[in-house]
NUMAR-449992 format. One line per 8 residues: number of its first residue (from 1); their letters; for each residue x, z, y of C-alpha. Coordinates in steps of 0.05 Angstrom, whole numbers, m for minus. Layout:
N
NUM = A = X:Z:Y  ...
This chain:
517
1 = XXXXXXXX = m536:212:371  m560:140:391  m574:173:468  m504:188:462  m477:123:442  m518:90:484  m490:135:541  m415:113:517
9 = XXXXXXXX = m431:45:518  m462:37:580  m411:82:616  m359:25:579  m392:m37:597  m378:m49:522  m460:m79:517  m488:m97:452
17 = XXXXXXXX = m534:m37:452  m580:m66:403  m530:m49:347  m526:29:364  m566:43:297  m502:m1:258  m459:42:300  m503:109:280
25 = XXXXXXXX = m503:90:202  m423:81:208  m414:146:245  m454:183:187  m407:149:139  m361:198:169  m397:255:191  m364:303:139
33 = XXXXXXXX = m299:291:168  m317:290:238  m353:351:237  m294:383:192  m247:366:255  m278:395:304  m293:459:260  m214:463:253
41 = XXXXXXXX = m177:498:300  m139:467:358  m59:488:346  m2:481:390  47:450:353  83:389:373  59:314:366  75:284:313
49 = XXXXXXXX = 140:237:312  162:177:295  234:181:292  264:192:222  276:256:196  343:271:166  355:257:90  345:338:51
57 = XXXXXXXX = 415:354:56  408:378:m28  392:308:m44  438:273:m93  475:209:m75  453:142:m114  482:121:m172  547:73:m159
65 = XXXXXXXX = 546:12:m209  509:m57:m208  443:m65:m222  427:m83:m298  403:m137:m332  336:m141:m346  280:m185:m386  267:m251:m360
73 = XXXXXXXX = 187:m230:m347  230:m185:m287  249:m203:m226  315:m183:m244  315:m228:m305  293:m285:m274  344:m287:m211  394:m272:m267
81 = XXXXXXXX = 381:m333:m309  375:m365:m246  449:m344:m234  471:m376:m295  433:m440:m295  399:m418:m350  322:m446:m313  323:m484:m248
89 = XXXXXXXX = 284:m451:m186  251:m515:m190  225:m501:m255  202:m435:m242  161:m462:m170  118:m508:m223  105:m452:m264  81:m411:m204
97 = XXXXXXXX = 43:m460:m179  6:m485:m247  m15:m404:m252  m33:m403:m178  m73:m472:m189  m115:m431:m253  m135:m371:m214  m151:m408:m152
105 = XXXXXXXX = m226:m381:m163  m191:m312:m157  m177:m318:m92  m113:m299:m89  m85:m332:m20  m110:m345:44  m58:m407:50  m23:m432:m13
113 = XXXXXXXX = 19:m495:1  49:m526:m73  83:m587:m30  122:m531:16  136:m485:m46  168:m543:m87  200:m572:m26  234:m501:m17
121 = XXXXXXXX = 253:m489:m94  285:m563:m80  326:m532:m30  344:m469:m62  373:m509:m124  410:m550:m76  457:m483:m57  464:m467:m127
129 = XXXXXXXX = 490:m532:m146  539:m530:m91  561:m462:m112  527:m419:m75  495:m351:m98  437:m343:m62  433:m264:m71  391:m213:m107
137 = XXXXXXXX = 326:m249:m118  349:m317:m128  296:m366:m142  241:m306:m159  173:m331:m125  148:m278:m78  82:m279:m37  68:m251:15
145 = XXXXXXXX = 12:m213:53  m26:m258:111  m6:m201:161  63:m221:173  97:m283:202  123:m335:135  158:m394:166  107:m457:149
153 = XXXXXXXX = 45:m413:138  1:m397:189  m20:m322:197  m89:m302:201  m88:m225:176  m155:m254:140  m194:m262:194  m235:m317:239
161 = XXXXXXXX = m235:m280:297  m166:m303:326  m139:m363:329  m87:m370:271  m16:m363:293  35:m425:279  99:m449:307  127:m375:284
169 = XXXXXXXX = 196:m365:249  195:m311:196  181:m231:207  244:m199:209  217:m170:135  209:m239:109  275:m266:134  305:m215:96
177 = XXXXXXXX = 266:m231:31  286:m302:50  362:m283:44  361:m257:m19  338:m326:m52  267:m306:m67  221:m376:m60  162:m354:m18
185 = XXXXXXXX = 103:m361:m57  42:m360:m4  7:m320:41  m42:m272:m2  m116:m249:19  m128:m183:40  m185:m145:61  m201:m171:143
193 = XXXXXXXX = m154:m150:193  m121:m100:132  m174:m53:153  m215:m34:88  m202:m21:17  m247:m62:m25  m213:m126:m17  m280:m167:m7
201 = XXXXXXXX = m271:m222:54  m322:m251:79  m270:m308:102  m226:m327:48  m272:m300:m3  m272:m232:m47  m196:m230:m80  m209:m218:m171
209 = XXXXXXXX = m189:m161:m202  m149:m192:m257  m179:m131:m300  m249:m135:m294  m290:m190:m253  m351:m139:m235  m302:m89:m197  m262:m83:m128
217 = XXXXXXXX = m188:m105:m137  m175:m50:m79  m154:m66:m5  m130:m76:36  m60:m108:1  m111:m135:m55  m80:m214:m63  m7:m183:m65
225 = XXXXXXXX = m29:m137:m120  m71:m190:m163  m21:m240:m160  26:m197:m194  m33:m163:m243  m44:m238:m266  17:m253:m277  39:m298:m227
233 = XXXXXXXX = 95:m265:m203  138:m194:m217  132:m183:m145  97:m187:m85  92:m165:m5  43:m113:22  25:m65:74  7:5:73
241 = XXXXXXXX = m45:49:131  m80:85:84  m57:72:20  m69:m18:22  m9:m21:m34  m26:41:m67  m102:33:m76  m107:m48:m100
249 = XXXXXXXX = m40:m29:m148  m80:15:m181  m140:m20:m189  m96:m77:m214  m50:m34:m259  8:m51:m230  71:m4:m190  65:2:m111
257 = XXXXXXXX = 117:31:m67  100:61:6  168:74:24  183:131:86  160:107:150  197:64:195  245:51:132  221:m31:143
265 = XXXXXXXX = 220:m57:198  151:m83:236  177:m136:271  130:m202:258  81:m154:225  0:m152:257  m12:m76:271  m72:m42:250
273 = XXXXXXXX = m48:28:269  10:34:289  32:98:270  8:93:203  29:33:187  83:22:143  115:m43:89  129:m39:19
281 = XXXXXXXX = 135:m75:m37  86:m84:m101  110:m97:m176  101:m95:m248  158:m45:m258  191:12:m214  261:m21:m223  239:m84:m195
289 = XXXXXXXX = 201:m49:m142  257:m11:m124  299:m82:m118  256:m111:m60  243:m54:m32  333:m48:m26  323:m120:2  261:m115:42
297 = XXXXXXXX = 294:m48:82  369:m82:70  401:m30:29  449:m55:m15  391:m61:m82  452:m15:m127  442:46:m87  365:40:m99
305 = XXXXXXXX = 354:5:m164  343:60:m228  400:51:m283  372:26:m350  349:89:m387  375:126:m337  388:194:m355  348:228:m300
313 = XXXXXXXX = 363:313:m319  325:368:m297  262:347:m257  224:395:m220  148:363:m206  102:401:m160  34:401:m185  m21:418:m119
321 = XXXXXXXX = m57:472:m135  m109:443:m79  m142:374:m61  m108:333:m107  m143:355:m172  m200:373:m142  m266:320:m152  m232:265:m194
329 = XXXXXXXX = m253:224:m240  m250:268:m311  m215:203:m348  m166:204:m291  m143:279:m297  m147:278:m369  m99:215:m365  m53:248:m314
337 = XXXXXXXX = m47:317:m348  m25:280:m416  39:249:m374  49:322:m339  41:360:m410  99:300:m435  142:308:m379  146:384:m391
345 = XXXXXXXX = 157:365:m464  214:327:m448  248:396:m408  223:378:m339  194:438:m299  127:442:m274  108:480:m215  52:502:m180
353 = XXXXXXXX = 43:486:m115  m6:490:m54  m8:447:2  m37:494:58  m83:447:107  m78:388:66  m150:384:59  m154:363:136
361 = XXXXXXXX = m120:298:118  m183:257:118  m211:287:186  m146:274:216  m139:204:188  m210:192:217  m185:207:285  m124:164:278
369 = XXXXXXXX = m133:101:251  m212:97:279  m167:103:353  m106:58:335  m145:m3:306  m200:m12:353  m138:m15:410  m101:m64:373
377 = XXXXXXXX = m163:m108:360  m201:m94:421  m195:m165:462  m233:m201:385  m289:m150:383  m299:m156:452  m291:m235:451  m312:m257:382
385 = XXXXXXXX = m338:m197:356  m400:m243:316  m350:m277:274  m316:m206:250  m335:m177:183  m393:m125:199  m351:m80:159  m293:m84:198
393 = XXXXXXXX = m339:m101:268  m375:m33:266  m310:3:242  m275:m25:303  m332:m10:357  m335:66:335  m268:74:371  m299:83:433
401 = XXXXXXXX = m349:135:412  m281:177:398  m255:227:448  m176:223:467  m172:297:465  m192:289:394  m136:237:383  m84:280:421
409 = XXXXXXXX = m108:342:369  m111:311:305  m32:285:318  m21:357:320  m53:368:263  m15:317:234  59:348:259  26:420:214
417 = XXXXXXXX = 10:380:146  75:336:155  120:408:153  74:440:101  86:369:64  163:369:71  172:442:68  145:440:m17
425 = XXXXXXXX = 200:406:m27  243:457:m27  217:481:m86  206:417:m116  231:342:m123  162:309:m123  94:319:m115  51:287:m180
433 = XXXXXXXX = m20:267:m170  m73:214:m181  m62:158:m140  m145:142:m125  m201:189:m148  m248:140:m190  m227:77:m221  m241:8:m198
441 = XXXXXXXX = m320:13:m168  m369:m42:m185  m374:m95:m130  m427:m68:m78  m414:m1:m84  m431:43:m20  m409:109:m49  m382:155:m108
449 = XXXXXXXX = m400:207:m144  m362:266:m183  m380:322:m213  m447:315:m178  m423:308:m108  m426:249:m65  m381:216:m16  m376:148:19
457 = XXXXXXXX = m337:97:m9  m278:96:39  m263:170:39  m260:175:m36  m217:129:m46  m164:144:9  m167:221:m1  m98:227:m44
465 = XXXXXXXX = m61:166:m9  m78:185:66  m33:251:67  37:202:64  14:156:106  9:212:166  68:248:143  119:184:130
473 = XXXXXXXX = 127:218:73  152:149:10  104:151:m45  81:111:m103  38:83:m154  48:81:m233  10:52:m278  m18:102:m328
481 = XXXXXXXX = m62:71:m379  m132:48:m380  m205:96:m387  m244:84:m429  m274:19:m399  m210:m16:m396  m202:6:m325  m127:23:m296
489 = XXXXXXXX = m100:88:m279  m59:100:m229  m11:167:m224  24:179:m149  87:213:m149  111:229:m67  182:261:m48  210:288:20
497 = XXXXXXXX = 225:248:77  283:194:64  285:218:m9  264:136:m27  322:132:m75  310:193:m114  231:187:m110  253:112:m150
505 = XXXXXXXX = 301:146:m200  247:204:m216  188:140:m215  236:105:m270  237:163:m312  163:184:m314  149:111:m317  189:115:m383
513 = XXXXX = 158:179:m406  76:133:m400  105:95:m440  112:130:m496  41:164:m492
């Protein structure tokens, strides 16, 4: 292998041949998957695309009505007692800010400006004393991932390899949140260039899991999640490749939302790969997840937002019969199988189901995203590649070592799992499975290890979330108790293409079935 590399490099121009044995080491990292790729067959079918796939024409319209009140510790609640004058937004900015100030040593934000928050809480109040109702999240702090454009902030998608961007108006995503009267709350950290899922930067220092100091608060959306683990606000902004809101919600404990692709728009938004790539929101319920992610994608937050003990009927859940309960953590699928066992308690149906080819998804995601992200960051690791992370620096110069007709086959591969994925759902409503394989891993950790097998870090813990992430498929994160170390849980529930409403209505109700367990 290093004759090879060396050959690649040299034939490139890239240089920087004295770090072909960093580039070896990373290549072993995934050797499994690579070698799994080119062992699978080479198929015909179609690339994969991007344009949105028709709603299932069985699915159910949403529920008419306004959204319901809710506890003040909501998002909800608060922008309702914000309606009535019943707490300024001014008040609820120095309340943000006093828990933002306490954590600081968390590391949280990249940026966190308590002059600009106040000054805009000022502002907001202004409107409502002139009358104004400044929309669904009125006054409800919201931060926001360092990978978009926030008016006042500069953007650095946690890095010190570009030069921070400035000057910007908002991402067309953050306008929108603007609209709706949330007070933007900061720019959280997130693991370098959102390309890892341990959340440790070596710029703007590792982000805490609120949980348990000693262990990985996930990546890459890790500040997003935290903030709302801690407590500082219901909600938060984050970004999703291959499974950056998933991953750090559960290692936080907290509900994250990939919704279908292309259902938010990019605009203003860093890439890492673009294909992959999607926006959602993160939260400490699915009802309030459900309400930014009506605002982020501006749907009206009624058709979206799950009645109060909604009455959701008949459920059919579609257990995989392959890869998804296969080498996991035994706390985790003892955890999982208690909600499954309640939910067919409570008259839902539970169906086998296997997900021919899934298996592939991790040397297909290899392919991808290995491709996609050293493109989009090729001019910094060619011109500042010393000050990148040498996590994300090595990940990055592997893209070159990766043949296009490798690329061009594995989005094939992709268009196969993304029918097999959408075709189970005509059997079923949703797909149930852990969210991550292991809990939370200690700080430092390389690899894991279950049931006596061993796998690199990143692969493990992006096995379950990769699949949606090539298919567009919305998924999401529930919180589902704690192992026996106080660790979170997290259970993923995933529905057919443009099914986002009904995967939140079916979300609220297993969410309400936890917690009775």
């Amino acid at each position: 292998m290093p004759e090879i590399l060396r050959a690649i490099a040299e034939f490139r121009e890239f240089g920087f041949l004295e770090r072909i044995p960093q580039w070896e080491e990373r290549l072993r990292v995934n050797e499994l998957e690579l070698k799994e790729f080119m062992a699978a067959p080479h198929v015909e079918a179609e690339l994969i695309s991007t344009a949105p796939r028709p709603q299932r024409p069985d699915a159910p319209k949403p529920a008419d009505g306004p959204v319901a009140e809710a506890a003040s510790d909501t998002a909800r609640g608060m922008a309702e007692k914000v309606r009535r004058r019943q707490i300024s937004v001014s008040e609820i900015a120095q309340a943000y800010i006093e828990r933002a100030e306490a954590t600081a040593d968390m590391n949280f934000f990249t940026t966190f400006d308590a002059d600009l928050v106040r000054k805009e809480a000022r502002e907001l109040d202004e409107r409502i004393a002139k009358g104004e109702d400044l929309g669904p999240l009125a006054g409800v702090p919201v931060p926001v991932k360092d990978y978009m454009f926030v008016r006042g902030y500069p953007r650095t998608g946690g890095t010190r390899a570009m030069a921070a961007s400035t000057g910007h108006d908002d991402a067309e995503v953050v306008a929108k949140v603007r609209a709706s009267g949330a007070l933007i709350g900061g720019m959280t950290n997130l693991h370098e260039l959102a390309y890892g899922a341990t959340g440790i930067n070596p710029h703007f220092g590792r982000v805490g899991n609120p949980h348990h100091p000693n262990r990985i608060v996930g990546g890459s959306s890790s500040g997003s999640a935290a903030a709302v683990a801690a407590g500082l606000s219901p909600i938060a902004v984050g970004s999703d490749t291959s499974g950056s809101i998933r991953i750090p919600s559960t290692f936080c404990g907290v509900t994250g939302f990939k919704p279908t692709y292309d259902s938010i728009s990019r605009a203003g938004v860093m890439p890492l790969a673009w294909s992959l790539d999607h926006l959602g929101p993160i939260a400490s319920n699915v009802r309030d997840v459900a309400l930014l992610f009506a605002v982020m994608a501006d749907k009206a937050p009624e058709d979206y937002v799950p009645e109060a003990n909604l009455k959701a009927g008949h459920i059919r859940f579609g257990k995989p019969a392959n890869h998804f309960y296969h080498e996991v953590d035994s706390e985790i699928i003892g955890r999982i199988e208690r909600v499954i066992e309640a939910l067919g308690d409570q008259g839902h149906q539970i169906i086998s189901t296997r997900l021919d080819g899934v298996e592939n998804c991790l040397p297909i995601h290899v392919q991808t995203v290995t491709a996609e992200a050293s493109q989009a960051y090729w001019l910094p690791l060619i011109e500042k590649p010393e000050v990148l992370g040498e996590d994300v620096r090595v990940r990055l110069e592997v893209g070159q070592f990766l043949a296009s007709v490798d690329y061009i086959k594995a989005q094939r591969m992709r268009t196969v799992l993304r029918d097999v994925l959408q075709a189970a759902f005509s059997e079923v409503d949703v797909l149930i499975t852990p969210t991550v394989a292991v809990p939370a891993l200690e700080i430092g950790a390389t690899d894991v290890v279950i049931d006596g097998i061993r796998r690199p870090l990143h692969p493990a813990l992006t096995r379950f979330t990769t699949p949606f992430n090539q298919s567009g498929l919305p998924a999401i994160t529930l919180p589902c108790g704690f192992n026996s170390d106080g660790l979170p849980i997290g259970l993923q529930l995933a529905a057919a293409y443009g099914d986002d409403a009904r995967l939140l209505r079916i979300a609220a109700e297993v969410e309400r079935v936890i917690a009775t367990l």
